[in-house]
C-alpha positions as CSV (number, residue, x, y, z in Angstrom):
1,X,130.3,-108.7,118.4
2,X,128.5,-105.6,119.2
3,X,128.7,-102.6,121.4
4,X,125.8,-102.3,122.5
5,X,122.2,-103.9,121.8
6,X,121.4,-102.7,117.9
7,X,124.5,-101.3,117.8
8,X,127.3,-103.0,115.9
9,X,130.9,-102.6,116.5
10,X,133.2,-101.0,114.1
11,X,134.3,-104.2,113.0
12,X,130.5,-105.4,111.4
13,X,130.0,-102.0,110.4
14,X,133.0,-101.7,108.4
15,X,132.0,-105.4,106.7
16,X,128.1,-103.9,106.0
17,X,129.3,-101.3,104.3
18,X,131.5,-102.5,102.5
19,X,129.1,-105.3,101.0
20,X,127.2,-102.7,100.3
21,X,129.7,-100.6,98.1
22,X,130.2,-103.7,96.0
23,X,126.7,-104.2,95.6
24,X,125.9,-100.3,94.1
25,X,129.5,-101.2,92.5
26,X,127.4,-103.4,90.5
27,X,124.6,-101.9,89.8
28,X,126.0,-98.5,88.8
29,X,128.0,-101.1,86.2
30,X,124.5,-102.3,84.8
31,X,123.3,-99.0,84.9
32,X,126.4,-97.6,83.0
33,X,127.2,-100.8,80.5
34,X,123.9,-102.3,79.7
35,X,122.9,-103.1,77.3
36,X,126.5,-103.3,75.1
37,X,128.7,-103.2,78.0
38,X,132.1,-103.3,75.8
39,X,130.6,-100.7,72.9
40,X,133.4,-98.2,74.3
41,X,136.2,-100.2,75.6
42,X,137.8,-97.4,77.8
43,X,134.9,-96.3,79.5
44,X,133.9,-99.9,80.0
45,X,137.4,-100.0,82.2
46,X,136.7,-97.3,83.9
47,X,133.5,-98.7,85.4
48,X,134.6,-101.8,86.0
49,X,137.9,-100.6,87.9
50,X,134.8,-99.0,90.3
51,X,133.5,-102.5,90.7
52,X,137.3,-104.2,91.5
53,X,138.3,-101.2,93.6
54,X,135.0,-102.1,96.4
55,X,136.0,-105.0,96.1
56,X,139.2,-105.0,97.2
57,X,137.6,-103.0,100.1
58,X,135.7,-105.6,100.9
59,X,138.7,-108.0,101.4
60,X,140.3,-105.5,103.4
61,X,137.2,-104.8,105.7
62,X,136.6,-108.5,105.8
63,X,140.7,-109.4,106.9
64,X,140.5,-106.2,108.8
65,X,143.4,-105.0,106.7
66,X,142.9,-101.0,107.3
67,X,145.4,-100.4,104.3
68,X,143.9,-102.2,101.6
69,X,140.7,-100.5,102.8
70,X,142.1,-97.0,102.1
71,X,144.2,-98.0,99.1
72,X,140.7,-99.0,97.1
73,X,138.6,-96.3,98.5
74,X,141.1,-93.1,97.8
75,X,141.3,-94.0,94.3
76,X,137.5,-94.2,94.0
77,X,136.6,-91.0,95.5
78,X,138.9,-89.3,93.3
79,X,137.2,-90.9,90.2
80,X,134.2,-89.8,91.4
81,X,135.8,-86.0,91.8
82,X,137.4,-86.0,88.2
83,X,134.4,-88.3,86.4
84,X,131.7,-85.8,88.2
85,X,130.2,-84.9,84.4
86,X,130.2,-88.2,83.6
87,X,130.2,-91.7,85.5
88,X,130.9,-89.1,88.6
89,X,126.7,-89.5,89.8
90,X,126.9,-93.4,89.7
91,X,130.6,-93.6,91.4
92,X,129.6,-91.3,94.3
93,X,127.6,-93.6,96.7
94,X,130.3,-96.1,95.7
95,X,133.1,-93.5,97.4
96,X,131.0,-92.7,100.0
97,X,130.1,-96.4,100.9
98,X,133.8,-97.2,100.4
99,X,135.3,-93.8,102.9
100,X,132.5,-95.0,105.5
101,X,134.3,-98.6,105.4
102,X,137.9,-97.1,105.6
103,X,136.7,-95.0,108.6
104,X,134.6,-98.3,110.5
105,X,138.0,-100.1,109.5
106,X,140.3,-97.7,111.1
107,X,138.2,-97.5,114.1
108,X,138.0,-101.4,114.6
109,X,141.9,-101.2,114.6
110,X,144.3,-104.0,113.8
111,X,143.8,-107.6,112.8
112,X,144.0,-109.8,116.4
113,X,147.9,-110.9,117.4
114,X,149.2,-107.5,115.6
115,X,149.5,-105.3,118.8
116,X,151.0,-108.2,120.7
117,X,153.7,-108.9,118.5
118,X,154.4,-105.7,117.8
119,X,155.3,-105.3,121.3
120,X,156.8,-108.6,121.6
121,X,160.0,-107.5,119.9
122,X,159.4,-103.4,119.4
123,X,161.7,-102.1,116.9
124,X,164.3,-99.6,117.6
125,X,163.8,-95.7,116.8
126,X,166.6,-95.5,114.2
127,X,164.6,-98.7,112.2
128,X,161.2,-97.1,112.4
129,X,162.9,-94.0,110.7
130,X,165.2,-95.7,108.2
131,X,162.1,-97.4,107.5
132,X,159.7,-94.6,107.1
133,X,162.7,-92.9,105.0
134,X,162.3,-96.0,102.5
135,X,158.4,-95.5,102.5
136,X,158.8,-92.2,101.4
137,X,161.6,-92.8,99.0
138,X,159.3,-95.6,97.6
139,X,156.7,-93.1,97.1
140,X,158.3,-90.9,95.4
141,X,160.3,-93.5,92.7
142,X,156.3,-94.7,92.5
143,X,155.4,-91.1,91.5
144,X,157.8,-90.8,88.9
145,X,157.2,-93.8,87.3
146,X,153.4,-93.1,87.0
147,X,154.2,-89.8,85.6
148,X,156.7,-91.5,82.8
149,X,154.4,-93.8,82.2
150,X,151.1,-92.3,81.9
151,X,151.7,-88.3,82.0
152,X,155.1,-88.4,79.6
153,X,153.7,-90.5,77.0
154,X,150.0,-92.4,76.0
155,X,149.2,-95.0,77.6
156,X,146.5,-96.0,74.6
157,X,146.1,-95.1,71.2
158,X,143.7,-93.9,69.0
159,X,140.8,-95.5,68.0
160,X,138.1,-94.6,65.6
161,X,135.9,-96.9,67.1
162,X,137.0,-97.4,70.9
163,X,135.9,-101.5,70.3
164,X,137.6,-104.1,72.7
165,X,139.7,-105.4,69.8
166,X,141.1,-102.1,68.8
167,X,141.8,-100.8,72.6
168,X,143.5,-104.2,73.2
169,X,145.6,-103.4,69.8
170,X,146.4,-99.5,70.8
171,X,147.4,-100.0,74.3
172,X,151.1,-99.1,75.0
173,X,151.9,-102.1,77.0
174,X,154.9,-100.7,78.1
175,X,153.3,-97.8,79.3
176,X,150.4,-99.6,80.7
177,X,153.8,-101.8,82.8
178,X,155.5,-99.1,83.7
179,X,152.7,-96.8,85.0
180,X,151.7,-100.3,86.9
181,X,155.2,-100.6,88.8
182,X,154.8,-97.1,90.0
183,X,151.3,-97.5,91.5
184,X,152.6,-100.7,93.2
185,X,155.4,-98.4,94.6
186,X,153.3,-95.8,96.1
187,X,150.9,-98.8,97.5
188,X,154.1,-100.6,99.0
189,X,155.5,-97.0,100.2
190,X,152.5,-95.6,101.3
191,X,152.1,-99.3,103.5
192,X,155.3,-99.1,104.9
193,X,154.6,-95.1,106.2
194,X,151.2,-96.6,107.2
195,X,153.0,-99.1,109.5
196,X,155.5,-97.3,111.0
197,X,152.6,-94.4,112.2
198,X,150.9,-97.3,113.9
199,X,153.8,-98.9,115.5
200,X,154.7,-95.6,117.1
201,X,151.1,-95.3,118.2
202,X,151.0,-99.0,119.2
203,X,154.5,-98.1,121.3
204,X,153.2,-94.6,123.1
205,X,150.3,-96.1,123.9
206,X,151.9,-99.0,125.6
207,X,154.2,-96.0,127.3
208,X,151.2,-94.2,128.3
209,X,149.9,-97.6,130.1
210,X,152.5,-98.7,131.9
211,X,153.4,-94.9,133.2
212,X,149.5,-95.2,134.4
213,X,150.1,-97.7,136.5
């Protein structure tokens, strides 16, 4: 569907862009790996988390799930920030391709049936805040468990050679687990303080309607 002739909606937009993030996804991975892709096993991770993180964009854009879009392009833009000196130049029209599909993929708005059902069987004011309390409570346990498991202690070891077999033999899996829980906590907290903004929305504007008429 478009908008107007040559002009696609939000909806395409969001799914062209995001194809296109996985595609210079891959190629700054060629670019970056080739031609021993797993000669340093930790950069090698790096780059390829750039590659997973579009596309679970793409999924998102593709489902029209707004959350998932942001979740995967946050993360890349900060990689691109930090890695700036380094993998930064080939990560940046990634983040950029990625931010355009969040923003295209907010615009287009919620999946089709969401808005109905929401008003269907609106939750009360007291549940929207006891559930925004969790989100943020979520959050926050999320944070903490990052910070014990990657800031507090190593997540790898050291290597004098950073080879696939040796990073695989160094890794802290307990840290790797722990720091793991806590970024699914801050994805499931963050969610749940996404969903409870939009509700709201989805209920004032419903207010605003119906006074209108």
């Amino acid at each position: 569907m478009t908008l107007a002739i040559g002009v696609p909606s939000p909806e395409t937009a969001a799914r062209r862009s995001s194809a296109l993030a996985v595609v210079a996804s891959g190629a700054a991975a060629f670019a970056l790996l080739s031609p021993d892709p797993f000669a340093d096993a930790y950069f090698a991770a790096w780059v390829l988390s750039v590659v997973a993180l579009a596309a679970v964009a793409a999924v998102g854009a593709w489902t029209n799930r707004t959350p998932l879009v942001w979740a995967a392009a946050l993360p890349t833009i900060g990689l691109a920030i930090l890695g700036m000196m380094s993998i930064g130049l080939f990560v940046a029209p990634v983040a950029l391709l990625l931010l355009l599909t969040a923003g295209f993929s907010q615009a287009a708005g919620p999946r089709e049936g969401v808005r109905e059902s929401i008003l269907a069987d609106p939750p009360s004011g007291r549940e929207m805040l006891l559930k925004a309390f969790a989100g943020v409570g979520v959050v926050a346990a999320g944070v903490g468990l990052v910070y014990l498991g990657a800031v507090a202690q190593p997540l790898f070891g050291a290597c004098a050679r950073e080879t696939l077999s040796c990073a695989l033999a160094k890794t802290h899996w307990d840290a790797v687990g722990v720091t793991a829980l806590g970024l699914l906590s801050v994805c499931l907290g963050g969610w749940l303080l996404w969903r409870q903004q939009y509700v709201a929305r989805v209920l004032a504007s419903a207010t605003t309607e119906y006074s209108r008429r």
